[in-house]
C-alpha positions, -999 to +999 in steps of 0.1 A: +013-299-142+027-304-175+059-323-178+083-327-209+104-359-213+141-355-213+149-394-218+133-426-210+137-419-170+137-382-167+106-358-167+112-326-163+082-295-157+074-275-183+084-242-164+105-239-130+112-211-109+148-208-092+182-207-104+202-233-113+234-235-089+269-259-088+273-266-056+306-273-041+317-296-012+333-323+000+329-358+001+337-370+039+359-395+026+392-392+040+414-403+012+400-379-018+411-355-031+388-327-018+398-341+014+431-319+019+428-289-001+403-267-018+392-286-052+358-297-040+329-316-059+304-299-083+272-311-087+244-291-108+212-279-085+179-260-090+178-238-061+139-219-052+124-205-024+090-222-008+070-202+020+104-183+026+128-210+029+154-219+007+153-254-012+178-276-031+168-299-057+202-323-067+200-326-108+221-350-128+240-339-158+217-349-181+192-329-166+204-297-169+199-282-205+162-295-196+163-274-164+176-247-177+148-244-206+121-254-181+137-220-161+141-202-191+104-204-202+093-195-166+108-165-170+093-160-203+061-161-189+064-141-161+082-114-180+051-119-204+025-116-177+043-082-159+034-066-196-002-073-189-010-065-161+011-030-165-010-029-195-041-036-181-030-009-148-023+018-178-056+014-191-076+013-154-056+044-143-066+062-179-099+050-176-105+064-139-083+098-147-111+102-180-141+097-155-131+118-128-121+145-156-157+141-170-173+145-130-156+176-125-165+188-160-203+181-152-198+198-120-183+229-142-215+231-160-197+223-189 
């Protein structure tokens, strides 16, 4: 798996798949602020899915613009990788449409 380093203590993948997500909830403690109404704490996440279940990943701030590249190049490649193979169906279903044309044209006695 390749990694990139965002700082001395962070690595970070080179590609990720989720969505990056703020969470928003409340401490417990009974004195804050988030306590009594609705201001709640954010916190950054990376949210993906793994054999159908939903999984959160808690990021620091720092990690983020990282994150959000790593997610960004993910679906880069993915986009990148849908082109192929729709290229490479294009050309099967051309190919096999040509050689079933030529069958029946050999069956014509053409």
């Amino acid at each position: 798996m390749m990694t990139l380093m965002t700082s001395k203590r962070t690595w970070v993948p080179r590609m990720l798949r989720g969505s990056l997500v703020t969470l928003r909830r409340r401490c417990g403690k009974p004195s804050c602020h988030c306590a009594q109404g609705d201001q709640r704490h954010e916190a950054p996440a990376l949210s993906y899915s793994e054999h159908g279940r939903t999984r959160v990943v808690m990021l620091a701030e720092s990690d983020v613009d990282a994150v959000t590249a790593a997610l960004e190049r993910y679906r880069a490649a993915k986009t990148e990788l849908e082109e192929q193979a729709s290229t490479g169906l294009a050309a099967l279903t051309e190919r096999v449409a040509a050689e079933r044309a030529e069958r029946a044209d050999r069956r014509r006695g053409r």
